[in-house]
DSSP file (Angstrom, degrees, kcal/mol; ACC not computed):
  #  RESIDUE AA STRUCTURE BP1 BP2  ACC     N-H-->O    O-->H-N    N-H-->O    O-->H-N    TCO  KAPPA ALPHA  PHI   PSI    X-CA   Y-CA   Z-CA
    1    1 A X              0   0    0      0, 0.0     2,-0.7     0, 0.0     0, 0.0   0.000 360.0 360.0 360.0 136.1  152.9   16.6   99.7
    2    2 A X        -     0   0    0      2,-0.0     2,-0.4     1,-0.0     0, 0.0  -0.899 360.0-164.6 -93.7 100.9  155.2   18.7   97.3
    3    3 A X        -     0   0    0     -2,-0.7     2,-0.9     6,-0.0    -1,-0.0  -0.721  13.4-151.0 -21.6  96.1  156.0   22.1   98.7
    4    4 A X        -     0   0    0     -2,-0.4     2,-0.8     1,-0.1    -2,-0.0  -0.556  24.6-152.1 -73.4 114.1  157.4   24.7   96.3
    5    5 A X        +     0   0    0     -2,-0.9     2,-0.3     4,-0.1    -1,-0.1  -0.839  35.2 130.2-103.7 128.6  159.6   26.7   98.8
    6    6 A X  S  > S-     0   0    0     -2,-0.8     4,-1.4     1,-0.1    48,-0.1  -0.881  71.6 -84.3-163.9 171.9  160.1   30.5   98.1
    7    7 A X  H  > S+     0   0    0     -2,-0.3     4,-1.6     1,-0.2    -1,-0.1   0.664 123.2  52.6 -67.9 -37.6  159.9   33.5   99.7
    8    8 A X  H  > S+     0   0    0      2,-0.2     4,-3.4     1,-0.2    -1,-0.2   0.985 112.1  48.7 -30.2 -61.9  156.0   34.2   99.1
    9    9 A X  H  > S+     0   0    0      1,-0.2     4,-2.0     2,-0.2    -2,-0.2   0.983 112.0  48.1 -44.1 -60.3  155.4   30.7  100.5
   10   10 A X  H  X S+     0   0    0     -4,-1.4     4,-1.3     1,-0.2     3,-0.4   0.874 115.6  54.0 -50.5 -47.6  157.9   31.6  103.8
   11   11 A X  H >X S+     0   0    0     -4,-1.6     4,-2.0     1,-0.3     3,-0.8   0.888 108.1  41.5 -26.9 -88.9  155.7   34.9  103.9
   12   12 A X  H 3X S+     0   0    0     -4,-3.4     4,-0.6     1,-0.2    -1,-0.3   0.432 111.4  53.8 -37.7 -27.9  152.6   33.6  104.1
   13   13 A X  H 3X S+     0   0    0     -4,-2.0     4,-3.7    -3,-0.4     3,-0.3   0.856 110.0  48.9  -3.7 -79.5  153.5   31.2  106.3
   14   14 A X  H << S+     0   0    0     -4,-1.3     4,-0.4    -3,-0.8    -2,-0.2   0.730 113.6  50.1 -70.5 -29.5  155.0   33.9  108.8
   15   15 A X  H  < S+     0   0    0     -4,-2.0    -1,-0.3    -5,-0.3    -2,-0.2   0.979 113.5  39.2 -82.2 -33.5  152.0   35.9  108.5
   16   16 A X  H  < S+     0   0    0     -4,-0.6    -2,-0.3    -3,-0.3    -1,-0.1   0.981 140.7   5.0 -82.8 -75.5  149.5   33.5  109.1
   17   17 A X  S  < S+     0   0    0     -4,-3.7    24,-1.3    23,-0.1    -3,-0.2   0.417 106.5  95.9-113.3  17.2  151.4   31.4  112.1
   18   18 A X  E     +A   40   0A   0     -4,-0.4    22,-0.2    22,-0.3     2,-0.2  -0.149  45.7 173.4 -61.3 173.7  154.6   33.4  112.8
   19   19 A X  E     -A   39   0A   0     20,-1.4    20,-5.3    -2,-0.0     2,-0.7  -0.882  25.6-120.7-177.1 166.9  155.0   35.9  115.4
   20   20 A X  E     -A   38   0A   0     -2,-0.2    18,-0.2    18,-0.2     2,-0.1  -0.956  22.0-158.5-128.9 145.5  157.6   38.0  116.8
   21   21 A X  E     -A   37   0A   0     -2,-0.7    16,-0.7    16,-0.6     2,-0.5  -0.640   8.9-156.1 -94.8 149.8  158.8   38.1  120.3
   22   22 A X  E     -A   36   0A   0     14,-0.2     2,-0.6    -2,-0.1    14,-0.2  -0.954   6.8-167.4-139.6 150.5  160.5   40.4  122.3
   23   23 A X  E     -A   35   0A   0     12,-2.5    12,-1.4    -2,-0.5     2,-0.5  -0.858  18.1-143.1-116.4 132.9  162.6   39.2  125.5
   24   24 A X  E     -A   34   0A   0     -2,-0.6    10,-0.2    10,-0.2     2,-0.1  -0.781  13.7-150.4-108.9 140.8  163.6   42.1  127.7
   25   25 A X        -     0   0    0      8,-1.6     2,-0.5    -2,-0.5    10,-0.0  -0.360  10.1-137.1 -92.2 178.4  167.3   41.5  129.2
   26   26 A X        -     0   0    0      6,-0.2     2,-0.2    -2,-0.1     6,-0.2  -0.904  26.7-138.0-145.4 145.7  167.8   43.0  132.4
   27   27 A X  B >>  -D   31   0B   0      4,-2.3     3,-2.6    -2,-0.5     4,-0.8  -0.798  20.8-120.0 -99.3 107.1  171.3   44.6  132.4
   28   28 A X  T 34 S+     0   0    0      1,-0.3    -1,-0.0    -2,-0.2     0, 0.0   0.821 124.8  52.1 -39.1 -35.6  174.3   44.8  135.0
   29   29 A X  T 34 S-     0   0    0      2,-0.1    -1,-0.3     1,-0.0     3,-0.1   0.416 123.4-116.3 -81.3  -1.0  173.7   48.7  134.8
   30   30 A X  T <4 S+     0   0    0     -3,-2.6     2,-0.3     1,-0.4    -2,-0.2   0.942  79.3 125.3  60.8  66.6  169.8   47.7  135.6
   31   31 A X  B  <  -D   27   0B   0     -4,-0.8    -4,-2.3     2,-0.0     2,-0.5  -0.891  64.1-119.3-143.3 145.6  168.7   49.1  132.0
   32   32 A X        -     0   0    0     -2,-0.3     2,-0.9    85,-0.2    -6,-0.2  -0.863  23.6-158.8 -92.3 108.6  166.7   46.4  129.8
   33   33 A X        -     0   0    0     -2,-0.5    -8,-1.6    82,-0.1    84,-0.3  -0.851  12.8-130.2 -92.0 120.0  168.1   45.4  126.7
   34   34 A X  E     +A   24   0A   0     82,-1.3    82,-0.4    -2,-0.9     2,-0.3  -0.209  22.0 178.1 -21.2 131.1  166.0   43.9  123.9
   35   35 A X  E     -A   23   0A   0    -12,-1.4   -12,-2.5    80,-0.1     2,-0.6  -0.956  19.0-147.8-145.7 163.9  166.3   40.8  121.7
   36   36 A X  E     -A   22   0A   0     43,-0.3   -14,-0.2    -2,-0.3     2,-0.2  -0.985   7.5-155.4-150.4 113.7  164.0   39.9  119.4
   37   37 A X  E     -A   21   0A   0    -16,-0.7   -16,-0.6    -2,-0.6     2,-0.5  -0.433   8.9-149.9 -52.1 138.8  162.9   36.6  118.1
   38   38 A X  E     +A   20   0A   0     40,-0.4    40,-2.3   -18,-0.2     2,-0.4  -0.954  29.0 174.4-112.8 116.5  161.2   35.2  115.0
   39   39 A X  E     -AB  19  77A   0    -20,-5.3   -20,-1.4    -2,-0.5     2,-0.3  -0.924  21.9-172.7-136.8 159.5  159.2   32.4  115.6
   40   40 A X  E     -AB  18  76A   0     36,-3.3    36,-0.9    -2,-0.4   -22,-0.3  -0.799  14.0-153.0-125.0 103.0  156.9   30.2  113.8
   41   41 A X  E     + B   0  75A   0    -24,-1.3    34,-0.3    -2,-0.3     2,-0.3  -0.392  25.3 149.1 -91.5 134.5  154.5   27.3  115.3
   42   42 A X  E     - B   0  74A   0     32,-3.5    32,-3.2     1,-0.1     3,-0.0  -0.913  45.6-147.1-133.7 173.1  153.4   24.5  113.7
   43   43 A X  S    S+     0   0    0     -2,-0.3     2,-0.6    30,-0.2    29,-0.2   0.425  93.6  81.5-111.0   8.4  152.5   20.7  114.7
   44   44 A X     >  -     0   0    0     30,-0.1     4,-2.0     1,-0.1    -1,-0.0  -0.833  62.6-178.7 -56.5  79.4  153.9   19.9  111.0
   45   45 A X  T  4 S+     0   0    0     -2,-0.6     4,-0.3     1,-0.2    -1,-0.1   0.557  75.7  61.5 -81.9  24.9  157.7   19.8  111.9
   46   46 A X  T >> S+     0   0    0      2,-0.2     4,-2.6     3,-0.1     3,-0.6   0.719  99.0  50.3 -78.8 -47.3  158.6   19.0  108.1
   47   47 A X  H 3> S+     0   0    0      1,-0.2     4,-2.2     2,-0.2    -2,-0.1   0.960 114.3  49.2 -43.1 -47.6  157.1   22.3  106.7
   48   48 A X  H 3< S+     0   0    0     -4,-2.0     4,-0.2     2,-0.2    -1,-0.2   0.662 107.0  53.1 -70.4 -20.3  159.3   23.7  109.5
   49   49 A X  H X> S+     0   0    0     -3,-0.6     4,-3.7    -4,-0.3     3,-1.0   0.858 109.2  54.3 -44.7 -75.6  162.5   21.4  108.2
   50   50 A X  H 3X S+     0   0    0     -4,-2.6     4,-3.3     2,-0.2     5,-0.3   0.929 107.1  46.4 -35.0 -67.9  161.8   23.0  104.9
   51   51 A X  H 3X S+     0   0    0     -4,-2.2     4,-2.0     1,-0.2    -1,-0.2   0.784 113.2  46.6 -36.2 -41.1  162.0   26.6  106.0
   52   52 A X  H X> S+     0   0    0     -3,-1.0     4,-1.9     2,-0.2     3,-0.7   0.973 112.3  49.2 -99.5 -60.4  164.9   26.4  107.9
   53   53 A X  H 3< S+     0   0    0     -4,-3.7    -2,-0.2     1,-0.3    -1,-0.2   0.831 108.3  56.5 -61.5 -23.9  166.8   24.4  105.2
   54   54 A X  H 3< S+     0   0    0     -4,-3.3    -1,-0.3     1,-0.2    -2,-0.2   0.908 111.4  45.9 -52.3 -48.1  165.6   27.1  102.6
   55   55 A X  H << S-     0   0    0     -4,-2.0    -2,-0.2    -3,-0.7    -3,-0.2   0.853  91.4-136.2 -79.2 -22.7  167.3   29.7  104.8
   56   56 A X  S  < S+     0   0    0     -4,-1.9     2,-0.3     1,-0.3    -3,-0.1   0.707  80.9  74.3  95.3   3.0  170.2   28.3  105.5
   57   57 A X        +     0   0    0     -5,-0.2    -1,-0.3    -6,-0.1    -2,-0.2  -0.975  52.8  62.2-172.0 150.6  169.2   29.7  109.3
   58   58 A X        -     0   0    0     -2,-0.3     2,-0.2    -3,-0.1    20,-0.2  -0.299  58.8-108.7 108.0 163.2  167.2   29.4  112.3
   59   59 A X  E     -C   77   0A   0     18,-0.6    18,-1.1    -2,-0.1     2,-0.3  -0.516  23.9-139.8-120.0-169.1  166.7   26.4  115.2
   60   60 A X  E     -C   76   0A   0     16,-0.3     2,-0.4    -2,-0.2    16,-0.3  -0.804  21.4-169.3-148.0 142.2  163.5   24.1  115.6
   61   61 A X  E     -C   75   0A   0     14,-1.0    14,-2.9    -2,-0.3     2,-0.4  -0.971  15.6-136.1-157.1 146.8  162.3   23.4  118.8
   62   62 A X  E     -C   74   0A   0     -2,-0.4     2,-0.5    12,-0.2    12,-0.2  -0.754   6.9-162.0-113.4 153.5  160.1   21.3  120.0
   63   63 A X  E     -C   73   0A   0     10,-1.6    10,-2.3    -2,-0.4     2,-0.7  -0.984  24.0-148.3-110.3 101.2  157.0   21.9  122.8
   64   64 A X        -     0   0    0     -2,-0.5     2,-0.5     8,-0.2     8,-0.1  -0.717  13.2-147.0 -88.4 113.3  156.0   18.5  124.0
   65   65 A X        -     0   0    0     -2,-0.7     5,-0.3     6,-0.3     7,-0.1  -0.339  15.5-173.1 -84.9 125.2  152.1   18.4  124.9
   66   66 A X        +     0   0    0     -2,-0.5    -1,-0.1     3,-0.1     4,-0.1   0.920  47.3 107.3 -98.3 -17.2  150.8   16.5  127.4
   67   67 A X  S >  S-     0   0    0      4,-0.1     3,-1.1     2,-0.1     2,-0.1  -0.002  84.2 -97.1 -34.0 152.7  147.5   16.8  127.3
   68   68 A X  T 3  S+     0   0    0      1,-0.3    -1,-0.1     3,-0.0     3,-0.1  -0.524 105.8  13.1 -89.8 174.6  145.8   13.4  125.8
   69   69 A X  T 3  S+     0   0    0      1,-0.2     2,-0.4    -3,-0.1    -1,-0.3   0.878 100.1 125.1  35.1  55.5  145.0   13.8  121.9
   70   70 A X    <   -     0   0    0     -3,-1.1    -5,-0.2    -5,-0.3    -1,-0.2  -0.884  56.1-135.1-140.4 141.0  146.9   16.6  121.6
   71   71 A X        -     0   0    0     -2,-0.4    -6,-0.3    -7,-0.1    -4,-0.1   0.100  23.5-101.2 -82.4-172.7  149.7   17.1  119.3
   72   72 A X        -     0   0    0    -29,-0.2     2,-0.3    -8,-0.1    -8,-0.2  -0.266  32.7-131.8 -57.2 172.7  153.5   18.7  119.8
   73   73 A X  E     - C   0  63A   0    -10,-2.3   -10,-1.6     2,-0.0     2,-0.7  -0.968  14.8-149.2-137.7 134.1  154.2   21.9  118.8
   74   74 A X  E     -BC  42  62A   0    -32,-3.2   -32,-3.5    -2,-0.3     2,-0.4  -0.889   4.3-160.7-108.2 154.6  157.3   23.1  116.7
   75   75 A X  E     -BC  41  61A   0    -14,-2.9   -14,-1.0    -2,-0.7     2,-0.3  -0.985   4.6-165.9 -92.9 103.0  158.7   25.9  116.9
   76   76 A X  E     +BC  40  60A   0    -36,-0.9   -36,-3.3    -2,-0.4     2,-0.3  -0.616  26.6 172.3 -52.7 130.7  160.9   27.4  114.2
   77   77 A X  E     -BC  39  59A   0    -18,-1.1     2,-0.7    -2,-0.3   -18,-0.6  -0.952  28.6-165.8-156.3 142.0  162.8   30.2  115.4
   78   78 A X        +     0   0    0    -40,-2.3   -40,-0.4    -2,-0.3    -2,-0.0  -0.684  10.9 168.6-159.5 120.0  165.5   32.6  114.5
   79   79 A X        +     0   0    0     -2,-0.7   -43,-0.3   -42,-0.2    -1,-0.2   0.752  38.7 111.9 -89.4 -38.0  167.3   34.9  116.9
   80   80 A X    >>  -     0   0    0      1,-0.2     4,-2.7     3,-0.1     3,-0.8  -0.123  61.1-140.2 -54.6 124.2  170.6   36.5  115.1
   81   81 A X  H 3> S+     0   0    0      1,-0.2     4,-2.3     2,-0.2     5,-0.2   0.935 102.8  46.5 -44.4 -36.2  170.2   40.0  114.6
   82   82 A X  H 3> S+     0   0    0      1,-0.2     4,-1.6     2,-0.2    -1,-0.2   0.895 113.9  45.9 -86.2 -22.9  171.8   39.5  111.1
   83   83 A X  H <> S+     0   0    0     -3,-0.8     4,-2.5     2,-0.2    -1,-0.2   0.957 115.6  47.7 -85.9 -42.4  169.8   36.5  110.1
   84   84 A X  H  X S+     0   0    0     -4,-2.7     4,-2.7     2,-0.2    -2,-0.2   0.906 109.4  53.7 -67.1 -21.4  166.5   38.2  111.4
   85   85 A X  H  X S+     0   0    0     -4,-2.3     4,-1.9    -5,-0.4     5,-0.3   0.990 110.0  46.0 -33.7 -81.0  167.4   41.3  109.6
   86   86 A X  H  X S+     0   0    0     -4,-1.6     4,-2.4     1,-0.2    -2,-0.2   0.765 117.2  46.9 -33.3 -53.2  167.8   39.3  106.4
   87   87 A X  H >X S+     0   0    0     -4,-2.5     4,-1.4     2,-0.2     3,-1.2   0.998 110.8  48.7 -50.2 -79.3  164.5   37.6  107.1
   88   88 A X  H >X S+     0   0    0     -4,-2.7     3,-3.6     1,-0.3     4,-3.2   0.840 113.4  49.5 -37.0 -75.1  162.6   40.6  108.0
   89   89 A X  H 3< S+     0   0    0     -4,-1.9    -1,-0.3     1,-0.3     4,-0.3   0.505 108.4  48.5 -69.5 -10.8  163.8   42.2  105.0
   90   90 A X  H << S+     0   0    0     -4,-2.4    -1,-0.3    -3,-1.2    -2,-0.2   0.687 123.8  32.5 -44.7 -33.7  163.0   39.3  102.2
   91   91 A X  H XX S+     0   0    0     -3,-3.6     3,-4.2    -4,-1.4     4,-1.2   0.728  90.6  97.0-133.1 -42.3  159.5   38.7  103.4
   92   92 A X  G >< S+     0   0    0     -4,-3.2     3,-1.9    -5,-0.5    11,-0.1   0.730  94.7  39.6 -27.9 -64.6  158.4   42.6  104.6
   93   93 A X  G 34 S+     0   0    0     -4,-0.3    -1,-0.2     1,-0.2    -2,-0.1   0.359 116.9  54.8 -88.1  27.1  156.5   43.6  101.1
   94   94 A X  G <4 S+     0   0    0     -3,-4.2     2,-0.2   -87,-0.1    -1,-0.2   0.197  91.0  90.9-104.9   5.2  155.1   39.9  101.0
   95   95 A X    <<  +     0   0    0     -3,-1.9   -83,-0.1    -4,-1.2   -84,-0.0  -0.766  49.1 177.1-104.0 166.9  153.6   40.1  104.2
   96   96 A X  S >  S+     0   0    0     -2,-0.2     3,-0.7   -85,-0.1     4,-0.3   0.767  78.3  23.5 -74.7 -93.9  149.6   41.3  105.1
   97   97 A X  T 3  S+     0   0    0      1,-0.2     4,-0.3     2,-0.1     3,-0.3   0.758 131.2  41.2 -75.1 -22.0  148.6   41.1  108.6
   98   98 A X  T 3> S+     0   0    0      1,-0.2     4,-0.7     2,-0.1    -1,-0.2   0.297  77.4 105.7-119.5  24.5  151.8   41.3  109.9
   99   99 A X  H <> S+     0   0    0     -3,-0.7     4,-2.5     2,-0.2     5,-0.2   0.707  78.7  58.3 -74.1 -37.7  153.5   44.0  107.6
  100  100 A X  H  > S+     0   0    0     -4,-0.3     4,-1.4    -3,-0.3     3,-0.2   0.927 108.4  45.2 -21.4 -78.1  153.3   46.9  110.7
  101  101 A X  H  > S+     0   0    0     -4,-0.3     4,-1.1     2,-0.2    -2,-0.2   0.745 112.1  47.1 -34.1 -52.1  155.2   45.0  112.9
  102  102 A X  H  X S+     0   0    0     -4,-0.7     4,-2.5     1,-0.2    -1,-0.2   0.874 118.2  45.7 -80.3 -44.4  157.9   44.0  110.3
  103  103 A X  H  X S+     0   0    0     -4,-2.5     4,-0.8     2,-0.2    -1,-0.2   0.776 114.9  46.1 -60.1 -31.4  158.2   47.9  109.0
  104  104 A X  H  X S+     0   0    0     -4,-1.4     4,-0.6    -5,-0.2    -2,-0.2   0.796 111.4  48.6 -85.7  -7.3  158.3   49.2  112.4
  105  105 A X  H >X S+     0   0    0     -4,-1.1     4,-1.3     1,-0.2     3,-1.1   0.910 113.5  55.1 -92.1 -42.5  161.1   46.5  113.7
  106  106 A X  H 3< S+     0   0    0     -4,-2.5    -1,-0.2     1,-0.2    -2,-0.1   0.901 117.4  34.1 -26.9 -36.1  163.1   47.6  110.3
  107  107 A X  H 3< S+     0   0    0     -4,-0.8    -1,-0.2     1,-0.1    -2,-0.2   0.697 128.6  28.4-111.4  -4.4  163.0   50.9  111.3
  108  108 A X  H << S+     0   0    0     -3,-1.1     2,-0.4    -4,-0.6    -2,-0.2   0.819  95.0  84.8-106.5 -48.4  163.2   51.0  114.8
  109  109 A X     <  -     0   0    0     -4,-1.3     2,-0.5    -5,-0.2    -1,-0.1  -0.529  66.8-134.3 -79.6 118.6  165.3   47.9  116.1
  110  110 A X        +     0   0    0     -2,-0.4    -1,-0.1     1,-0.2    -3,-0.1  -0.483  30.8 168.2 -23.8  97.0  168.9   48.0  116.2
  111  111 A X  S    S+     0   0    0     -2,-0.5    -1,-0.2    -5,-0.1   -26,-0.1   0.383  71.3  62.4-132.5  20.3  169.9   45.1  114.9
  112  112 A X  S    S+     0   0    0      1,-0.2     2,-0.4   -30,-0.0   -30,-0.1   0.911  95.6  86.0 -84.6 -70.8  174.0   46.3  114.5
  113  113 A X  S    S-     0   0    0      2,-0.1     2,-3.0     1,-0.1    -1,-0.2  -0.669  82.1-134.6 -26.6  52.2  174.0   46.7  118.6
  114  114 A X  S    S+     0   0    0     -2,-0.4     2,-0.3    -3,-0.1    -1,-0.1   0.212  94.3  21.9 -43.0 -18.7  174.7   44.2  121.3
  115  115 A X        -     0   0    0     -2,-3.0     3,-0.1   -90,-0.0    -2,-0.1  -0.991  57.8-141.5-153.8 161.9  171.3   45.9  123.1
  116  116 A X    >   +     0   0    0    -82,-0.4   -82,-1.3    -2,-0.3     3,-1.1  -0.607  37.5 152.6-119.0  57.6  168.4   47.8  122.5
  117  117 A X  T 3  S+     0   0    0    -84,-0.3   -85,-0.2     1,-0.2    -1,-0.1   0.785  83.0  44.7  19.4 -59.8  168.2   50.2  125.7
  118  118 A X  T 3  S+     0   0    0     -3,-0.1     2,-0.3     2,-0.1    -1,-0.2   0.314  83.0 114.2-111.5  -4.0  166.4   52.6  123.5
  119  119 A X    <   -     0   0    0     -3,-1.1     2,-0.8     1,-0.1   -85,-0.1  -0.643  61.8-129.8-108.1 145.5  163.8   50.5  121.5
  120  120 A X     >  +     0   0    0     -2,-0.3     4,-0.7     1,-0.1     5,-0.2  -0.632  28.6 175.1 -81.7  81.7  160.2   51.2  122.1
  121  121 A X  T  4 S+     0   0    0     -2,-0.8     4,-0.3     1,-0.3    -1,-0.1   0.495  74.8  60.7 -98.3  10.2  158.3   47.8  122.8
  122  122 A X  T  > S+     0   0    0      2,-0.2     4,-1.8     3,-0.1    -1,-0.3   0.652  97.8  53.7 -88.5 -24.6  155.3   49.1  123.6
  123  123 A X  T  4 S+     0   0    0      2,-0.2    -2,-0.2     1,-0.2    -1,-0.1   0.946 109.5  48.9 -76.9 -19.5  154.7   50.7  120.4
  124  124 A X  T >X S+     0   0    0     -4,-0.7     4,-1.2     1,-0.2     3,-1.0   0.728 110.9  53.9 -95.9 -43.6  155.3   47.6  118.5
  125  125 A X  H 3> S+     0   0    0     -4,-0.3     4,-2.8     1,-0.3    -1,-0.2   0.778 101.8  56.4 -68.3 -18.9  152.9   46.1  121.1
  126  126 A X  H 3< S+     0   0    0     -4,-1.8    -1,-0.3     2,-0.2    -2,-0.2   0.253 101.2  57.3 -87.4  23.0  150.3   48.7  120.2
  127  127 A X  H <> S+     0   0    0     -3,-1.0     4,-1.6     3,-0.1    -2,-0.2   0.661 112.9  40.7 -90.7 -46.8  150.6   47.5  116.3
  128  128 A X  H  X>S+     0   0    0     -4,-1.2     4,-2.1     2,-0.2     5,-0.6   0.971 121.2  47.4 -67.5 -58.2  149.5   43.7  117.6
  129  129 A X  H >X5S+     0   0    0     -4,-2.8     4,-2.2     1,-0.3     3,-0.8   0.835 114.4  47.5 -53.3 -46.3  146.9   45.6  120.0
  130  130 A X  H 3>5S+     0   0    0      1,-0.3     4,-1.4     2,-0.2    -1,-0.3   0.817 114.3  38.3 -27.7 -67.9  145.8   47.5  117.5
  131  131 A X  H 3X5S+     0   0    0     -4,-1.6     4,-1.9     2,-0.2    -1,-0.3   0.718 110.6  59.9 -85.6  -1.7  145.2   45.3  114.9
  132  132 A X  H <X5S+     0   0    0     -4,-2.1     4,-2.0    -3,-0.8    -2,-0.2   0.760 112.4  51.2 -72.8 -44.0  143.7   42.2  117.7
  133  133 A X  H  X<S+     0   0    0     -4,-2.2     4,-1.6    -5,-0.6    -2,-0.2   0.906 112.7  40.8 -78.2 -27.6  141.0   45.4  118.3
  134  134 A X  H  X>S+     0   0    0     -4,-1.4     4,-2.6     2,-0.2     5,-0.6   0.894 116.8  45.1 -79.3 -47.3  140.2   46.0  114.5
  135  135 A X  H  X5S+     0   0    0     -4,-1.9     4,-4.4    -5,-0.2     5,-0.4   0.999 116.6  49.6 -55.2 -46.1  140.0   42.4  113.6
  136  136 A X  H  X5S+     0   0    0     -4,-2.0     4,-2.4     2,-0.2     5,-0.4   0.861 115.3  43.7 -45.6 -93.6  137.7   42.1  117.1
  137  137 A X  H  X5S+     0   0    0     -4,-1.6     4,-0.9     1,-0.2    -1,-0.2   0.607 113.7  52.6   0.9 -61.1  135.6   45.1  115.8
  138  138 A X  H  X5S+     0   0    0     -4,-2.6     4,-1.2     1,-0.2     3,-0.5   0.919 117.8  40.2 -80.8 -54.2  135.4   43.5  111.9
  139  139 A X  H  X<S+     0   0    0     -4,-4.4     4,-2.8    -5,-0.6     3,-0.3   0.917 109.4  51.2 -75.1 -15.1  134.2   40.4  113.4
  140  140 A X  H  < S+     0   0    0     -4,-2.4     5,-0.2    -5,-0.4    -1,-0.2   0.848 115.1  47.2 -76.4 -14.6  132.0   41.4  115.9
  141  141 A X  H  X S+     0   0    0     -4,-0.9     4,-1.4    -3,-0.5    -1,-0.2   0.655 110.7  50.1 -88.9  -7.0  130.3   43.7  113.0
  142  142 A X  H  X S+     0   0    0     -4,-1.2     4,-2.1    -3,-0.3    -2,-0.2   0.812 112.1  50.2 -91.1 -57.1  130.2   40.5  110.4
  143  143 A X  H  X S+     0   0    0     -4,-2.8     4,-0.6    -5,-0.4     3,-0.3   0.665 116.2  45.6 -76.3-122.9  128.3   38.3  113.8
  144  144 A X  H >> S+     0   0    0      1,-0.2     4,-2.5     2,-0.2     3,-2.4   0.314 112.2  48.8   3.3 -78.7  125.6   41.6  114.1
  145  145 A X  H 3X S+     0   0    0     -4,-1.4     4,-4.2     1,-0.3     5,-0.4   0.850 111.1  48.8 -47.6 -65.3  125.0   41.8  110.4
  146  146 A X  H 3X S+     0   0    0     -4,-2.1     4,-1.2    -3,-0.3    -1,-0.3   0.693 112.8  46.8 -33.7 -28.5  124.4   38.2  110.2
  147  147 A X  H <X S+     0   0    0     -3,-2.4     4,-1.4    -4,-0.6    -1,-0.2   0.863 118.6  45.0 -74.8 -34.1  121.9   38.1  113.2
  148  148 A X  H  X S+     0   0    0     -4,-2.5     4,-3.3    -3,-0.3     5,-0.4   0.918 112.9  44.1 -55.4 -50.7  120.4   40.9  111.8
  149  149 A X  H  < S+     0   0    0     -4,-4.2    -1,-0.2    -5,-0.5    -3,-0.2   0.828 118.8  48.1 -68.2 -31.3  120.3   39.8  108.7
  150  150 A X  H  < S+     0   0    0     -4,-1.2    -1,-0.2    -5,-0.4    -2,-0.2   0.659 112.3  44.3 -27.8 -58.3  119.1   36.4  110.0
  151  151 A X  H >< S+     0   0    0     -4,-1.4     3,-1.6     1,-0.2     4,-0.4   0.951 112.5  51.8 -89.1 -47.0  116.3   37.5  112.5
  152  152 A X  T 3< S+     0   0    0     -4,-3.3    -1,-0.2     1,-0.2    -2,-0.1   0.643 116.3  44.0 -77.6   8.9  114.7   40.2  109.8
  153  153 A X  T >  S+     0   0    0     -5,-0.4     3,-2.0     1,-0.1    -1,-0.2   0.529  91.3  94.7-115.2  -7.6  114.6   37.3  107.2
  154  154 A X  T <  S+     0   0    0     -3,-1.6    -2,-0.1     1,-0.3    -3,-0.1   0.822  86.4  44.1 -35.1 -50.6  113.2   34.4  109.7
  155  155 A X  T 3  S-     0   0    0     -4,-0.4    -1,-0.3     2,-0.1     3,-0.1   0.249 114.8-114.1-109.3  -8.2  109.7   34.7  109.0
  156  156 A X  S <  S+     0   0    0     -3,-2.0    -2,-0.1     1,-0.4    -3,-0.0   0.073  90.2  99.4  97.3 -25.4  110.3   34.8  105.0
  157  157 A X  S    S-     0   0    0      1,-0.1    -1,-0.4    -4,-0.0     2,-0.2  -0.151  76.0-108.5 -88.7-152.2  108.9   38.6  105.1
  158  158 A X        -     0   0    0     -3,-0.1    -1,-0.1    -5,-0.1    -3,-0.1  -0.407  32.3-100.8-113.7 178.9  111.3   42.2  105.2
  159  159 A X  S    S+     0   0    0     -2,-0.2    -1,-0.1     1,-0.2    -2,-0.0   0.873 120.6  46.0 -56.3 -54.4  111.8   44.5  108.1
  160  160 A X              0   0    0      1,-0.2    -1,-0.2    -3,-0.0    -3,-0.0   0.315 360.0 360.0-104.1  17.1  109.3   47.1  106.9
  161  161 A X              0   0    0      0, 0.0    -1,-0.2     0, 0.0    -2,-0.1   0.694 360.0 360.0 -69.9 360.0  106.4   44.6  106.1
C-alpha cells in the first residue's frame, strides 16, 4: 500500500488514534512537574515507521500482547518539548476531535521550562471528559431515534394511525 505522507495524513491519523498523555513527576521540593507525551497506537508498525521518518522525530515502541489471536501494539511516541511543540503546531488547524486539547496544550503548557508546576491537568482532562460525554449523549440519542424510529414503523403503519 502507497501512503502519501503529509501533514493532513499525520493529522488525521493523530486524531483518530493519537492521544496525549500527561505524566506527573513528583519533585525533590514535593511539587509535581508535568511532561507531556504524544502518542499514537497502531498494530501496523510501518504506518508508524512512516510517521516518524517523515518527522525526522519521535521513538516506536512496541506492547507485546499475550493474549492468543491478538496482535502487538505500537506505539509511536514523542516526548521533547521542542519536537512536540513543532508537532502540536503543524497539525493543530488539521485536527477535529482532538483540536481542544492541542489549543489548550499550546496555550497553556510550557514547553520552554524544565517543569510544569503550574499547568492545569485537570482542565485538559475536562476537554477529553467533556467531549467522551457529548459523543456518549450523540450516540445514545442516534440508538433512541432508531428504536423509536424502528418500533413506530414495525407493524408497516405510523404512530398516530
Amino acid at each position: 500500500m502507497k501512503v502519501i505522507m503529509d501533514w493532513s495524513y499525520i493529522a488525521g491519523f493523530f486524531d483518530g488514534e493519537g492521544n496525549f498523555k500527561i505524566n506527573g513527576i513528583k519533585m525533590t521540593n514535593e511539587k509535581i512537574s508535568y511532561q507531556l507525551q504524544i502518542r499514537i497506537d497502531n498494530t501496523n508498525k510501518e504506518v508508524l515507521e512512516k510517521i516518524k521518518k517523515f518527522l525526522g522525530y519521535g521513538q516506536i515502541y512496541t506492547r507485546i500482547r499475550k493474549e492468543q489471536n491478538r496482535q502487538n501494539i505500537y506505539q509511536f511516541t514523542i516526548s521533547n518539548k521542542k519536537d512536540a511543540l513543532n508537532f502540536l503546531l503543524k497539525i493543530k488547524d488539521l485536527l477535529i476531535e482532538k483540536k481542544p486539547q492541542a489549543e489548550y496544550l499550546l496555550k497553556n503548557f510550557n514547553f520552554k521550562r524544565n517543569n510544569n508546576m503550574y499547568f492545569d491537568v485537570e482542565k485538559l482532562r475536562s476537554f477529553i471528559t467533556r467531549k467522551n460525554q457529548e459523543k456518549h449523549r450523540k450516540y445514545k440519542t442516534i440508538k433512541e431515534e432508531k428504536i423509536f424510529g424502528e418500533e413506530s414503523n414495525s407493524d408497516g403503519g405510523s404512530e398516530n394511525a
